[in-house]
C-alpha positions, 0 to 999 in steps of 0.5 A, spaced: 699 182 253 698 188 258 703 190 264 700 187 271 699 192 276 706 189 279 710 190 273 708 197 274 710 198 280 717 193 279 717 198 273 717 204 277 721 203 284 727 201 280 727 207 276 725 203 268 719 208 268 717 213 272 710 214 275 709 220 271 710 215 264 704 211 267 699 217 269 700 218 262 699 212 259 693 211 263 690 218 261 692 217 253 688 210 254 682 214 257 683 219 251 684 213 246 678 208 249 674 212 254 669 215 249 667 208 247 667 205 253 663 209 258 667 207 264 668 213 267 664 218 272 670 223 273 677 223 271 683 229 274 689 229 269 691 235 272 691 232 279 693 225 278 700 229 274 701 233 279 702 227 285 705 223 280 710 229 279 711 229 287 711 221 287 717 221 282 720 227 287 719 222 292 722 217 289 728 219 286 731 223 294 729 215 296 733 212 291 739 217 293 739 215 300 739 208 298 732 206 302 726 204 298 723 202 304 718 207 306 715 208 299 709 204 300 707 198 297 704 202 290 708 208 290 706 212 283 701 207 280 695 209 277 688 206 280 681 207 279 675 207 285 668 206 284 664 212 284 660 210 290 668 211 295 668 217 298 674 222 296 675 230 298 677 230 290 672 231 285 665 228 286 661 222 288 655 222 285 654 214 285 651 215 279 645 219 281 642 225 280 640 226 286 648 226 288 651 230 282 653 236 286 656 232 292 662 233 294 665 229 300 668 232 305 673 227 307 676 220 304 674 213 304 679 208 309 679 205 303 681 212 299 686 213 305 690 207 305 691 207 296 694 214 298 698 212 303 700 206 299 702 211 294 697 210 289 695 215 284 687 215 283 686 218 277 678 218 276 671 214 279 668 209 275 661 209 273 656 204 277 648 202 276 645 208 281 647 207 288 650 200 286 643 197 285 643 193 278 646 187 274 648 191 268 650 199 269 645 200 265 641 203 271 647 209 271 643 216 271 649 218 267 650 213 261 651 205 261 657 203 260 660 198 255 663 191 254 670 192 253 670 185 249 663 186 245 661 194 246 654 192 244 654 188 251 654 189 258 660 189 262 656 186 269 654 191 274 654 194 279 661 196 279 662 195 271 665 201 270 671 199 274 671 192 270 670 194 264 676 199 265 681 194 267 678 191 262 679 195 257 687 196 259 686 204 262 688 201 269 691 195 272 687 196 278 681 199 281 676 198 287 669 196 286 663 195 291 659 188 292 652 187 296 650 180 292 655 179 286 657 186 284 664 185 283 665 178 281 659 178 276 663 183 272 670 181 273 666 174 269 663 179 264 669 183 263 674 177 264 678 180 270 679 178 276 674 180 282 674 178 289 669 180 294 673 180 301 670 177 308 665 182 311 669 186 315 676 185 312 675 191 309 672 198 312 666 201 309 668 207 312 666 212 307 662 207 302 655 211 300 651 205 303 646 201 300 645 195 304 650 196 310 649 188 312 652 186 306 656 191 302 664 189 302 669 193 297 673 189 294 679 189 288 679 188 280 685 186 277 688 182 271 691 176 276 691 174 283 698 176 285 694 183 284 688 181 287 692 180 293 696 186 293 691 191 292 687 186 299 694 187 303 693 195 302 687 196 305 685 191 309 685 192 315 681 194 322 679 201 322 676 204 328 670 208 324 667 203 322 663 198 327 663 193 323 670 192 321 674 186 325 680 187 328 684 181 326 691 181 323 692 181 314 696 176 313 702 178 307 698 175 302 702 176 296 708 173 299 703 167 300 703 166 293 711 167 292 711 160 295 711 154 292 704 151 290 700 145 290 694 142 290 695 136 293 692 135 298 686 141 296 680 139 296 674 143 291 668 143 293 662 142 287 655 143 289 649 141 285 645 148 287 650 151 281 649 146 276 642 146 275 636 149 270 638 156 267 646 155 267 648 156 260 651 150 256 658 153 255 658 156 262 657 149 264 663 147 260 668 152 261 666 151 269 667 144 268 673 144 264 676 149 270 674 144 275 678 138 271 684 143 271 683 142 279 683 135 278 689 135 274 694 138 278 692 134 284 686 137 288 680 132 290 673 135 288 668 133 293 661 134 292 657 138 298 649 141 299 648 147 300 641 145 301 637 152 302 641 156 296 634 155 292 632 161 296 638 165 296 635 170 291 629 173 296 632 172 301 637 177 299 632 181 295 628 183 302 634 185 305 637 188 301 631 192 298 629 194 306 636 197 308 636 201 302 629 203 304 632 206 310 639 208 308 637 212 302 631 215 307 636 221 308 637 223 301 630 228 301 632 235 299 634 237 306 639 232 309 643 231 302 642 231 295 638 235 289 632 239 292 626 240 287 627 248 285 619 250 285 617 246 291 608 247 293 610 246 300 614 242 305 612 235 303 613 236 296 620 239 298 621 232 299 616 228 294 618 231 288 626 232 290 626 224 290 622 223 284 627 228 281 633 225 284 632 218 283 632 213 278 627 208 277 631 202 279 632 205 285 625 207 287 623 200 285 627 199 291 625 203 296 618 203 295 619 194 295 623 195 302 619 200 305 614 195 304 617 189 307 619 193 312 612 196 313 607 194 320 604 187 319 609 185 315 616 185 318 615 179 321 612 175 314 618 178 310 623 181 313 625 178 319 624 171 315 629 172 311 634 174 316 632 167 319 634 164 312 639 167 312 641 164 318 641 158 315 645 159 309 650 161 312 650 154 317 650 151 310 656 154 307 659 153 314 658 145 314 661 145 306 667 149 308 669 143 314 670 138 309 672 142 303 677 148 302 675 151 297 667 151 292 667 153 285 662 154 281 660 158 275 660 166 277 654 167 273 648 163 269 649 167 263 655 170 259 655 178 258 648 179 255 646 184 250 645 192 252 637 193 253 636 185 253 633 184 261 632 191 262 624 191 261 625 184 266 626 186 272 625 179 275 631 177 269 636 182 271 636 180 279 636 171 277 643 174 274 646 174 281 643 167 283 651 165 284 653 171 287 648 173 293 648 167 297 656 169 299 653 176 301 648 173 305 654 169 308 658 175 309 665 169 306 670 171 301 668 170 293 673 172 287 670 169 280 677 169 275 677 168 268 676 160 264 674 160 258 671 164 253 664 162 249 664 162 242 661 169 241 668 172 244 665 172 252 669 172 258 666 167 263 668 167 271 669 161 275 667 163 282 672 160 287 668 161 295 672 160 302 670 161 309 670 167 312 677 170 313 681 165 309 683 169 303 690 167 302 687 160 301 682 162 297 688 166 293 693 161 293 688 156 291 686 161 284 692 163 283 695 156 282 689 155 277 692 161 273 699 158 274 696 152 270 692 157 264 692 163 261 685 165 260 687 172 264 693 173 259 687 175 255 686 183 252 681 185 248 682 189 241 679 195 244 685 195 249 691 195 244 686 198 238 
């Protein structure tokens, strides 16, 4: 069993190990494992010692006053963030060449607050290019690996931060999801994902790919974690318009209470449970779902009526405002610029040629399309009515239930190559995810079985919006009840 990312803290604060020992564990892990799994984009070992070093300094003149209090509430521990997180330090590449060489002149809010926290970041995670993909096979870089099959994907975009907690080389890392991207891959890693509500979390410093429905988020082994890792950067940040100043409940104290599921109500929806839903996914879901019953809860059935178009909808949004996000990346704002130029228009066409991988131009050429004069209103501004509706579907759930649960994806992690030829195939792998996105309402898929082949699967677990300490105390007390998260793949102890 591995040390949960609270275990390492206690480990630190009280003095039974240093922060320096755990940065070091980290880096031999990444040694021993990393040339295997292809989860990284970066790392700095020189860097992540040097604040370790520092942070035990810290610590150890607090010890000597008596007062831990000011040390932060991750103080020495050592933590990964996707590579589409802005730091000063190293690269952010977002997985693309087009940005190989960026270096960023300031920090995400996210960034900020792990540091203030205490956290030692020790590298960025490698991602399907710009966040677009199911399966980081889309990296301009390499694809990363499964950590319990390395002949699987480990979900995408964010798989580089999955596959490393994983993998057992942090306890803890930042992801990103615009439809899925962080809980698709915690199901296919077999840790812990959860997508905040929209505005919880600054975007400050996210590279944007669609600025509606992006939201960072945590990766973990458990939900005590999870919600340790909210606690430190959630939150009202003036940068960002879109981030909403409500008051951060503690939601790891939440979860130090007695629990009880008398009284909580599952919501079942039968759009989740339809055509193309593996057997063994519907099984461990189903059993999950008894583990609810079992302990107490009532499971009430809800209609989501217009989830059935969840996918385009999402697919005409989200491409369009990547078309207009990612306009800025032409070899003169930002990014790669083609070396031998004809004249100033191939400045820009074959600087985007060159810089951008084929799912993303994809993408691009789909939303400018969607957005293109005749077509808006048939398309673009359509969807934003269905999206409208979803959400008041998911509203009229959540006044009779606390919390729905489904299967987190249709399929368990398939293999490397397998959809790549299929576009159309790689996007229905999100068919459960994106309707919470469009929604903007908080999801975190937890780990509840495995197939027979070996596979993690995820039970997503969805709130309405702002209520993540009931949907953390509602998951947190299905794995008081299971050990599934208590899970370690052999590669970690390999």
């Amino acid at each position: 069993m591995l040390p949960t990312l609270i275990d390492i803290r206690n480990d630190i604060r009280c003095g039974r190990t240093s922060s320096q020992d755990a940065v070091a564990r980290t880096i031999q892990a990444v040694e021993r494992i990393e040339p295997r799994l292809k989860s990284m984009v970066s790392y700095d070992n020189d860097r992540a010692m040097k604040l370790a070093r520092q942070m035990d300094d810290r610590i150890a003149r607090s010890q000597s006053a008596g007062n831990n209090d000011g040390l932060g509430l991750l103080a020495g521990v050592p933590v990964l963030v996707k590579d589409n997180i802005c730091t000063r330090f190293g690269t952010t590449t977002c997985s693309s060449r087009i940005l190989e060489n960026f270096h960023a002149p300031y920090d995400a809010h996210v960034v900020e607050r792990l540091e203030s926290a205490g956290a030692i970041i020790v590298g960025k995670t490698n991602l399907d290019e710009f966040a677009m993909g199911s399966s980081s096979e889309n990296s301009a870089f390499f694809p990363t690996r499964n950590p319990w099959n390395l002949d699987c994907v480990p979900g995408g975009s964010s798989g580089g931060s999955a596959a490393a907690v994983g993998a057992g080389l942090v306890a803890a890392s930042l992801g990103s999801d615009t439809g899925g991207s962080i809980r698709q891959p915690a199901s296919f890693c077999g840790v812990c994902g959860l997508k905040p509500t929209y505005g919880r979390v600054s975007r400050y410093g996210l590279v944007a790919y669609g600025s509606s429905l992006d939201q960072i988020g945590p990766f973990a082994r458990n939900v005590k974690d999870i919600a340790l890792m909210l606690q430190v950067i959630a939150g009202k940040d003036g940068r960002d318009s879109t981030s909403v100043d409500q008051s951060v409940p503690d939601y790891l104290a939440a979860l130090e209470q007695p629990l009880s599921l008398q009284g909580v109500r599952i919501g079942i929806a039968a759009e989740y449970f339809g055509e193309g839903l593996d057997s063994q996914v519907r099984a461990a879901v189903e059993s999950a779902i008894d583990v609810y019953r079992q302990a107490g809860a009532t499971v009430v059935p809800v209609h989501l009526p217009h989830m059935k178009y969840a996918i385009a909808t999402y697919y005409l949004i989200a491409v369009a405002e990547a078309s207009s996000n990612l306009a800025r990346y032409d070899g003169v704002h930002y990014g790669h610029r083609t070396k031998l130029p004809k004249d100033y228009i191939d400045v820009y066409c074959s600087s985007r040629q060159e810089g951008f991988g084929a799912e993303v131009r994809r993408r691009i050429m789909l939303g400018t399309y969607a957005l293109s004069s005749g077509y808006y209103d048939a398309y673009y501004l359509k969807a934003l009515k269905v999206r409208t509706l979803i959400r008041r579907d998911f509203e009229r759930a959540f006044a009779e239930v606390d919390v729905i649960a489904s299967p987190t994806s249709p399929t368990p992690a398939v293999r490397l190559g397998e959809k790549m030829a299929d576009p159309l195939a790689m996007y229905l792998m999100d068919i459960y995810t994106v309707s919470l996105n469009l929604a903007g309402m908080p999801g975190i898929s937890i780990p509840c079985g495995f197939t027979q082949d070996g596979l993690p699967i995820g039970l997503q677990l969805m709130a309405s919006q702002f209520a993540e300490d009931k949907l953390l105390r509602i998951a947190h007390a299905y794995q008081c009840h299971t050990d599934w998260h208590q899970k370690v793949p052999a590669i970690a102890s390999a």
